[in-house]
Backbone bond lengths (Angstrom), bond angles and torsions (degrees), N, CA, C in turn:
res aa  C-N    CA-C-N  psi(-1)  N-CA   C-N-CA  omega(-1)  CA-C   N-CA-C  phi
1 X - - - 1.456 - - 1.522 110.81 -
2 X 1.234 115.37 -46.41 1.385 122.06 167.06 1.382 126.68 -28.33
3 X 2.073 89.51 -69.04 1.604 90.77 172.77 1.339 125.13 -62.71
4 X 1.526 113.84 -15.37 1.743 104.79 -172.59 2.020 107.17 -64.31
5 X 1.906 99.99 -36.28 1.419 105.60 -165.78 1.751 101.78 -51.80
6 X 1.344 104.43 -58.80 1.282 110.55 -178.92 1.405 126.12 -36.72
7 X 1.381 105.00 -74.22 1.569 102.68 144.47 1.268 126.31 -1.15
8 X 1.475 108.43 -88.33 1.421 107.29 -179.05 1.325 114.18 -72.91
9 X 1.036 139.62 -45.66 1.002 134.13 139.63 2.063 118.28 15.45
10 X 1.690 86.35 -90.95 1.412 95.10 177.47 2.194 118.74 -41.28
11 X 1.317 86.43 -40.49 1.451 104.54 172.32 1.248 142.51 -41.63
12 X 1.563 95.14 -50.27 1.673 121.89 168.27 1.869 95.34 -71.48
13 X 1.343 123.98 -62.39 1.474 116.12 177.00 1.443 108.74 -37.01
14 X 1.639 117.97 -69.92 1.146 99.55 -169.02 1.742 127.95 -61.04
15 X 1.156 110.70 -34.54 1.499 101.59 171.84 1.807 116.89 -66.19
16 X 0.841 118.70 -24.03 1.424 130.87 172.34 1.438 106.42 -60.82
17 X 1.734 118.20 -48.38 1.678 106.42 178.11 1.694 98.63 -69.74
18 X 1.223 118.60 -44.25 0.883 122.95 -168.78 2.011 128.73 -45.66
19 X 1.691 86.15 -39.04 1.634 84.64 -179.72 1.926 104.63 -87.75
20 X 1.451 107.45 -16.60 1.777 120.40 -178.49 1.441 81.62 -51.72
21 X 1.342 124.00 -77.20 1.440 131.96 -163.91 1.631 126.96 -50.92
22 X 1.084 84.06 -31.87 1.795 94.53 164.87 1.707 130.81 -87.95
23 X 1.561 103.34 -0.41 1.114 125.02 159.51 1.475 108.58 116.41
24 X 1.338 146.33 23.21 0.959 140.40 -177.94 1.433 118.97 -54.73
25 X 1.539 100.85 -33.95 1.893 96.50 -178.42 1.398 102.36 -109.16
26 X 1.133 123.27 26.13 1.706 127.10 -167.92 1.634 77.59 -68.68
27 X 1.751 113.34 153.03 1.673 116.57 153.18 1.221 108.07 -94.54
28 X 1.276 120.49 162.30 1.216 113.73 172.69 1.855 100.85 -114.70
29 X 1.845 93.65 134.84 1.067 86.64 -164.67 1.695 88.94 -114.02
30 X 1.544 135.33 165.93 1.114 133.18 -156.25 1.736 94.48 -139.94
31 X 1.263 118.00 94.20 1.912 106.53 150.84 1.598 109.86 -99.42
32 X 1.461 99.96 -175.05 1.223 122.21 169.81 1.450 102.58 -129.45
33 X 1.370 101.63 147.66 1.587 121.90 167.66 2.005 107.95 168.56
34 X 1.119 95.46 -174.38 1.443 94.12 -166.81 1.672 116.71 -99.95
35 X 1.116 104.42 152.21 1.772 126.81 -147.14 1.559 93.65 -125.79
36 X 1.498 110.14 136.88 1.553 109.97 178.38 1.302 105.69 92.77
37 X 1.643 111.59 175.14 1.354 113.85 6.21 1.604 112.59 -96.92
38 X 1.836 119.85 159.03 1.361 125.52 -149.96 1.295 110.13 -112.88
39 X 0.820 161.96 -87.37 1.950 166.30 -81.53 1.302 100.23 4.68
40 X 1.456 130.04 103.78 1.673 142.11 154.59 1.446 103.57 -74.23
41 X 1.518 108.12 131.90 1.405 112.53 152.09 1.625 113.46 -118.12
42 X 0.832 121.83 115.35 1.933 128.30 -175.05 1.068 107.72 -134.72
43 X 1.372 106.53 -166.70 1.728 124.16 169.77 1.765 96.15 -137.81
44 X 1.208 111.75 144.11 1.570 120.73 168.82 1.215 110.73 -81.03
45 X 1.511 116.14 169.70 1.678 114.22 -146.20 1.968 66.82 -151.49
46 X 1.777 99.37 156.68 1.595 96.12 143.23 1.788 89.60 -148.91
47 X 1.317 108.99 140.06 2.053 107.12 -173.97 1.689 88.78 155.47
48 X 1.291 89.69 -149.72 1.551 118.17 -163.09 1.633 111.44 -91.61
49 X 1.157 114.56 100.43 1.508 109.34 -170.98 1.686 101.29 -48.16
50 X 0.886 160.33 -58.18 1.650 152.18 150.99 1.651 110.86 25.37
51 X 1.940 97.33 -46.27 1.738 74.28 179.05 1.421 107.06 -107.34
52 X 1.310 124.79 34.20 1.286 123.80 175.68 1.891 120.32 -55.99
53 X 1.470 89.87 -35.23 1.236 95.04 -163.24 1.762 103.34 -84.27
54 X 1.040 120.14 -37.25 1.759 113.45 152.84 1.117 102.04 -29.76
55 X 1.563 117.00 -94.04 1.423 128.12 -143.60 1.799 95.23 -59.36
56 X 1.013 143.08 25.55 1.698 121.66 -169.56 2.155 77.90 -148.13
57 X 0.984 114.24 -7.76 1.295 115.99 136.36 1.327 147.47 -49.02
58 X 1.308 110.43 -64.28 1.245 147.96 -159.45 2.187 89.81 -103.03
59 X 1.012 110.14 -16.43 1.409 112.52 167.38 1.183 133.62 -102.80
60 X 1.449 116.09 -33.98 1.639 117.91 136.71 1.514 135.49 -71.72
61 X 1.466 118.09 -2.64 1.417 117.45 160.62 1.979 108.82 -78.47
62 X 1.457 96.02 -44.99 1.713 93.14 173.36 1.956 118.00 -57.14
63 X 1.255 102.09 -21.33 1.308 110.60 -172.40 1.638 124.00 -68.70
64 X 1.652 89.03 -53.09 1.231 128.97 155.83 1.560 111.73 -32.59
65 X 1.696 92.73 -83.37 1.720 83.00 178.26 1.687 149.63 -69.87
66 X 1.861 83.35 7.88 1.321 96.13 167.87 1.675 121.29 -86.06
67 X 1.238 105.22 -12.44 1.625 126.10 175.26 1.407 114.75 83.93
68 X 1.391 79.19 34.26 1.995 90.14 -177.02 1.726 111.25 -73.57
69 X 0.540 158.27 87.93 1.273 163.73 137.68 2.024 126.97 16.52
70 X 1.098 117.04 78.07 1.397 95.96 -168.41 1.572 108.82 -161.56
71 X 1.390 131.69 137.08 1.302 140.23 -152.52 1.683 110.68 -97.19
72 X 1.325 127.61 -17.09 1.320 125.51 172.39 1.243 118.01 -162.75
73 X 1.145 116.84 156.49 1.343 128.78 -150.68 1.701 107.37 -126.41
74 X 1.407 125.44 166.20 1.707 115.40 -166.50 1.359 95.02 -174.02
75 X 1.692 93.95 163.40 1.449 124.04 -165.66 1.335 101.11 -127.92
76 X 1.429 126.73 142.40 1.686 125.87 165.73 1.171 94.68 -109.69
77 X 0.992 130.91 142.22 1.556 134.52 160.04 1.653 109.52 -104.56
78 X 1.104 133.28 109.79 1.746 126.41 -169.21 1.628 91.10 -89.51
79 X 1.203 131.85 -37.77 1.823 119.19 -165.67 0.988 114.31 -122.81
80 X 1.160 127.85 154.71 1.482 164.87 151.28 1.738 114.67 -31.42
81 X 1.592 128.39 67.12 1.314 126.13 -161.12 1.922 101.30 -38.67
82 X 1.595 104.66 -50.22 1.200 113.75 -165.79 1.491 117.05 -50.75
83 X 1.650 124.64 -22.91 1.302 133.52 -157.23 1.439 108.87 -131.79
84 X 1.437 121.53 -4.13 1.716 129.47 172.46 1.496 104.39 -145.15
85 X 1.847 89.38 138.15 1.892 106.69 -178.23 1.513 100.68 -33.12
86 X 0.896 111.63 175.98 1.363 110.87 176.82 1.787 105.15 -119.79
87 X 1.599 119.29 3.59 1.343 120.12 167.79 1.858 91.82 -91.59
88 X 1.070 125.77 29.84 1.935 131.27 -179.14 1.482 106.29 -143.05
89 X 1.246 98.46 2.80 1.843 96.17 -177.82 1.664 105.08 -66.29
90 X 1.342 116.75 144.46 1.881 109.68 164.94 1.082 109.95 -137.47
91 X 1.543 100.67 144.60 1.451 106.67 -171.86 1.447 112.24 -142.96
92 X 1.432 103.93 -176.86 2.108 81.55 -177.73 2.078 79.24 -137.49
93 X 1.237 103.03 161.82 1.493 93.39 161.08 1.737 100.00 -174.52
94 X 1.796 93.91 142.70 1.535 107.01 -175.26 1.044 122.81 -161.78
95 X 1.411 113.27 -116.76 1.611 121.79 -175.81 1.709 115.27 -146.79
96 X 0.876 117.41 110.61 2.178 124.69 173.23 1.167 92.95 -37.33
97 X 1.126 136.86 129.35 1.767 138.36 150.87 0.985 109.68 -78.11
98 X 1.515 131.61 130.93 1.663 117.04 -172.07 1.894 86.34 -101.74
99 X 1.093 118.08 159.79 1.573 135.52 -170.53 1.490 97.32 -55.70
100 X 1.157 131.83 -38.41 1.926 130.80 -179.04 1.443 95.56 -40.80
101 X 1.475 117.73 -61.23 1.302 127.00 -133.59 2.069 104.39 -116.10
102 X 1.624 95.38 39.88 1.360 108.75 -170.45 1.437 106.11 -84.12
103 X 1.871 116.39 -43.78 1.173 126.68 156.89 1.647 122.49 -28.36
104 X 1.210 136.66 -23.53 1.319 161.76 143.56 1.450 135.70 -26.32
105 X 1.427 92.10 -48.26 1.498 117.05 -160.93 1.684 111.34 -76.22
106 X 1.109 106.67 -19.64 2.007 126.41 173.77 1.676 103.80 -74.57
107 X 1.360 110.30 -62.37 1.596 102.67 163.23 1.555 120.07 -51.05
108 X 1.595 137.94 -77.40 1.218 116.93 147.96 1.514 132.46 18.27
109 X 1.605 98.87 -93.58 1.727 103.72 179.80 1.277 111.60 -57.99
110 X 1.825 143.75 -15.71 1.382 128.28 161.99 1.186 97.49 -99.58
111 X 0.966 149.32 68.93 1.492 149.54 126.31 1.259 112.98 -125.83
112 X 1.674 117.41 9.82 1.445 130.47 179.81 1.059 127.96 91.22
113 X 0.905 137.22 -13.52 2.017 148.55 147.68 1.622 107.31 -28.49
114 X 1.193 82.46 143.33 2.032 90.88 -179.72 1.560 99.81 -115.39
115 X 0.971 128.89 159.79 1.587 143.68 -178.08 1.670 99.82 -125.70
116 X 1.179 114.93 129.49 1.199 112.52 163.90 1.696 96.75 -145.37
117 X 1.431 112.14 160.60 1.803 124.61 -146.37 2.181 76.98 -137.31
118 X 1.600 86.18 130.96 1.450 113.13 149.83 1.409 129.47 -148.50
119 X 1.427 113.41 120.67 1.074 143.09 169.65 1.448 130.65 -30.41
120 X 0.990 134.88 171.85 1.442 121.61 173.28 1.222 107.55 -83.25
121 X 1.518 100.28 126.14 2.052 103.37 -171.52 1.567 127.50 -115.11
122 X 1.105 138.47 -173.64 1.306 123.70 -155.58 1.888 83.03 -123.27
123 X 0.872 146.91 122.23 1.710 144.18 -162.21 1.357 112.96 -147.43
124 X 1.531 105.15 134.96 1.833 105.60 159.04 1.628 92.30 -92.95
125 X 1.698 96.17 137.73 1.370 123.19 -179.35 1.420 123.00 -98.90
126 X 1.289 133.10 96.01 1.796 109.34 158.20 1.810 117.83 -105.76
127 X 1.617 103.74 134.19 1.730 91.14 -176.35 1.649 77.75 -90.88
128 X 1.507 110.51 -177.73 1.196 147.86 -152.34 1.019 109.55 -141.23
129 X 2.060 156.75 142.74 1.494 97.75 110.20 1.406 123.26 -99.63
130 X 1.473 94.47 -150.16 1.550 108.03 -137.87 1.963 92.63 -132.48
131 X 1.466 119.81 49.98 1.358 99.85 -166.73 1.962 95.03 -100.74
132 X 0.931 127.45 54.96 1.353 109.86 -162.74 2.052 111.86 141.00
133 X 1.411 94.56 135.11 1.572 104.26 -158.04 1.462 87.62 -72.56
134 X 1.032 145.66 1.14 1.786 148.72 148.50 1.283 99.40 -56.97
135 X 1.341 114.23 -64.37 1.460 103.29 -168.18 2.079 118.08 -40.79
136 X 1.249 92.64 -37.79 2.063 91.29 -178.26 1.646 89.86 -50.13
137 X 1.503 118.04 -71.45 1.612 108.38 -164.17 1.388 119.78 -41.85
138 X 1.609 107.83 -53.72 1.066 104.38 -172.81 1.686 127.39 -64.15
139 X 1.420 106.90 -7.54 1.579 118.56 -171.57 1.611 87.14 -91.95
140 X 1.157 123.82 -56.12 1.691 114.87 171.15 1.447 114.89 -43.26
141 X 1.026 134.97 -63.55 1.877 143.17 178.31 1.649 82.44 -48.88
142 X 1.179 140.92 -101.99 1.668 117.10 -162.78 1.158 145.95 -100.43
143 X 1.482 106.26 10.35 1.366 95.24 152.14 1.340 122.08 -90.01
144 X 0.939 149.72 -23.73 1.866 148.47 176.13 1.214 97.39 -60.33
145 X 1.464 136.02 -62.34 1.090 103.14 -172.90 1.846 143.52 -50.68
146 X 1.607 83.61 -44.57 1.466 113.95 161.82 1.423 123.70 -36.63
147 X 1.724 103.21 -43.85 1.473 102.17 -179.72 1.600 103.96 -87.11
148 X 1.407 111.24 -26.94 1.962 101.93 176.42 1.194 91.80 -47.68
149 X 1.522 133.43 -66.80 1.337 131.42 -132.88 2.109 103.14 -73.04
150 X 0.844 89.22 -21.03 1.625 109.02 -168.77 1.593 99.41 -63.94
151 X 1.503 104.85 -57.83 1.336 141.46 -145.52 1.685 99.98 -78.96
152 X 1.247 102.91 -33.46 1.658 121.38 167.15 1.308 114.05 -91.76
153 X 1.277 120.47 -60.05 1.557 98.10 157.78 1.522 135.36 -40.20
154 X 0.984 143.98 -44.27 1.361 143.59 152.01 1.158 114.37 -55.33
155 X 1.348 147.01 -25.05 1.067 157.35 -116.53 1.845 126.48 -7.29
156 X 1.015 76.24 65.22 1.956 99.66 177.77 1.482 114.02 -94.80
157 X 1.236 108.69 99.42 1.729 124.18 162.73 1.525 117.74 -6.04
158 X 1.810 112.55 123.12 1.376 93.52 162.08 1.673 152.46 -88.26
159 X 0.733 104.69 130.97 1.595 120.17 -174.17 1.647 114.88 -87.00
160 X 1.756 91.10 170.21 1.835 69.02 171.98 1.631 102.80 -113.26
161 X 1.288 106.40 -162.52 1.364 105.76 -146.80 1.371 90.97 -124.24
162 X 1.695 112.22 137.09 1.829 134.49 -178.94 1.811 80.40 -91.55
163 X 1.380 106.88 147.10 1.748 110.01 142.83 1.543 92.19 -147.35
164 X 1.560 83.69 142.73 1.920 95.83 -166.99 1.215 108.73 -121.23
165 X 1.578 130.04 75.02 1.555 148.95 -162.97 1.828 84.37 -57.83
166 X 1.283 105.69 157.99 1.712 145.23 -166.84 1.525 111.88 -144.98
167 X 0.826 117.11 -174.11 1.969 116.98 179.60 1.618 85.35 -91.24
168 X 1.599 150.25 -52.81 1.214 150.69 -162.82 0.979 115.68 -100.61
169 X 1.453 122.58 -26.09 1.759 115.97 -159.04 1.620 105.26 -149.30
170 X 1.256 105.14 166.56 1.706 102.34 178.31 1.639 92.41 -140.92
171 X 1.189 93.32 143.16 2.088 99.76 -178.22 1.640 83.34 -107.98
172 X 1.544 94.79 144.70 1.818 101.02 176.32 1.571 78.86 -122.56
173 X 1.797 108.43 145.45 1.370 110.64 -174.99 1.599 106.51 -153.79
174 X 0.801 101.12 113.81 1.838 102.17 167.31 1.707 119.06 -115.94
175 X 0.941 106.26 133.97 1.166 128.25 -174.85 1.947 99.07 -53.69
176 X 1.566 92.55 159.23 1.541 103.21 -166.07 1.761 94.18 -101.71
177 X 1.215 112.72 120.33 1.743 113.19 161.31 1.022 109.73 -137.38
178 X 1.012 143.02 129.79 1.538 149.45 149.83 1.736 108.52 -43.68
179 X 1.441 102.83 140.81 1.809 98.44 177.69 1.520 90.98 -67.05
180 X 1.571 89.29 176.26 2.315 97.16 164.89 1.514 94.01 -105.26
C-alpha cells in the first residue's frame, strides 16, 4: 500500500512540474503597441477551432517540404467561441512569409493557399510561452478571458484575434478599435 502512495504520489509531483512548466502560473501581462507588418500564407477553415492546430500542422509540414523558408507560423481567429456555433467559427491558419521567400507566394496561391497582407497595426498584446502542447490550452483558459475583460474595460470593439506561434512563445493580439 505504501508503495502504491508513493507512486502516486510521485505522479501528482510530476504532473504538477509539468503543468508549472507549461505555464500554469505564467501572469498574463497585457500591453499595447503596434504589430506588423505580416504577409500570411494559410488556408481558411469554417468548424471548431479544436482542429486548428492539426490543420496548421499539416500546413507547415507542406510548407516545409516545399523549402520555403520561414520562422513562424499563425492563427486568425475571426469569432467569438462564446457568441457563435462553433460548426460557424472562421479562422485562417499558416505560415508569416518573411520578404526572402516572397518569390514563393505564386506557387502557394496555385496549390490553394491564400495570402493575406497586414500592415503595421495598433494591438493589445499578450506573449505566452510556448514550452509544451499544454501550453496552447493553457494560454486559451487565461488569456481570453483577460483580454474580454481588458477589451471592456477600455471599451474597444471586438475583433478577432492574430496568435503568432515562435519555437518558445506565441503573442495573442487583437487589433485596437474603439466600439461606435
Amino acid at each position: 500500500m505504501k508503495k502504491i502512495l508513493v507512486i502516486l504520489g510521485l505522479v501528482v509531483v510530476f504532473i504538477f512540474f509539468f503543468l508549472v512548466y507549461s505555464g500554469l502560473f505564467v501572469g498574463v501581462n497585457i500591453t499595447e503597441g503596434d504589430v506588423g507588418p505580416y504577409t500570411f500564407i494559410g488556408k481558411e477553415y469554417v468548424g471548431d477551432y479544436r482542429y486548428a492546430g492539426d490543420r496548421l500542422d499539416s500546413i507547415v509540414a507542406d510548407i516545409h517540404k516545399r523549402n520555403i523558408t520561414f520562422d513562424q507560423s499563425f492563427g486568425i481567429y475571426r469569432d467569438n467561441p462564446d457568441s457563435i456555433a462553433v460548426d460557424s467559427l472562421r479562422y485562417m491558419v499558416g505560415c508569416i512569409i518573411p520578404e526572402k521567400s516572397f518569390n514563393r507566394i505564386p506557387e502557394l496561391e496555385r496549390a490553394g493557399y491564400v495570402k493575406q497582407e497586414m500592415g503595421k497595426t495598433p494591438s493589445v498584446i499578450v506573449e505566452f510561452p510556448l514550452n509544451t502542447k499544454v501550453s496552447f490550452l493553457i494560454a486559451v483558459m487565461k488569456v481570453y478571458p483577460a483580454l474580454n475583460n481588458y477589451f471592456a474595460e477600455k471599451g474597444y470593439a471586438e475583433v478577432p484575434s492574430l496568435e503568432i506561434y515562435d519555437t518558445d512563445k506565441m503573442l495573442i493580439t487583437m487589433e485596437i478599435k474603439k466600439q461606435n
